[in-house]
N, C-alpha and C positions, 0 to 999 in steps of 0.2 A: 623291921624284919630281923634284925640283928644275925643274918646267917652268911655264909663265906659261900663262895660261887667259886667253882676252880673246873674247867672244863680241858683239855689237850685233845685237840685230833690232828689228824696226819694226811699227808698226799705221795701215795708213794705211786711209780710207776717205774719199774726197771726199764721198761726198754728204753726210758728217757736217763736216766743212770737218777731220777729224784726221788730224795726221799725226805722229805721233811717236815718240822711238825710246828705247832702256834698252838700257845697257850694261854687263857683268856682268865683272869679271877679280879674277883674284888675282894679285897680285904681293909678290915676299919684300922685307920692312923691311931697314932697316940694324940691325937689333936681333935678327934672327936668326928672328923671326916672321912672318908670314904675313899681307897685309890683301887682305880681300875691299872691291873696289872698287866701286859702284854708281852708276852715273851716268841721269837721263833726263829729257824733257824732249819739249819741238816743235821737229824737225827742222831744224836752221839757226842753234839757238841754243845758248848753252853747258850750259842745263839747269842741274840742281841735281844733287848727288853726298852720298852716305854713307861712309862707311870706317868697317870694322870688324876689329879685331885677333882674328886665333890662333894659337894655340900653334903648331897644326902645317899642315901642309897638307891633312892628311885632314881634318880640320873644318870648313876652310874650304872646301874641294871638295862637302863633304853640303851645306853652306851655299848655296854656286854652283848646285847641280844643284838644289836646293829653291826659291830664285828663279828660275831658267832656267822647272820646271813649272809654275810660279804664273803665269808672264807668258805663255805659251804658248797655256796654257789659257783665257789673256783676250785671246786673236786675233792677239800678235805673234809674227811669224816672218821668217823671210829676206824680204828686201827686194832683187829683179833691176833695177836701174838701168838702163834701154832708152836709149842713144844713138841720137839721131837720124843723128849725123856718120857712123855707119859703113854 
């Protein structure tokens, strides 16, 4: 496949004062394998991050699409940024 997968969606709900977001990518090592990246946190901050090695790309892709439905399912999703300037 040799392509990068980088996805960010959000869960925000003010009356709960939440806002925050989970960042999901693969990207290829210098070692020829594969890390699933996971990064999340409160929106504005650097958050906390996992890395996990595979062999190939298709494992870490079942990986990717198996957090993608876990977070999804717990109410994150795209996140439309409304400019006021325009």
């Amino acid at each position: 496949m040799n392509t990068r997968f980088d996805v960010c969606i959000y869960r925000i709900n003010s009356a709960q004062r939440m806002a925050r977001f989970y960042r999901i990518a693969i990207q290829p090592s210098l070692f020829g394998d594969f890390v699933l990246v996971r990064r999340w946190g409160r929106i504005g901050t650097h958050g906390r991050a996992h890395r996990q090695h595979y062999a190939s790309e298709r494992d870490a892709m079942i990986e990717f699409l198996a957090w993608l439905k876990r977070k999804r399912r717990r109410g994150y999703g795209p996140q439309i940024i409304q400019s006021s300037s325009l």
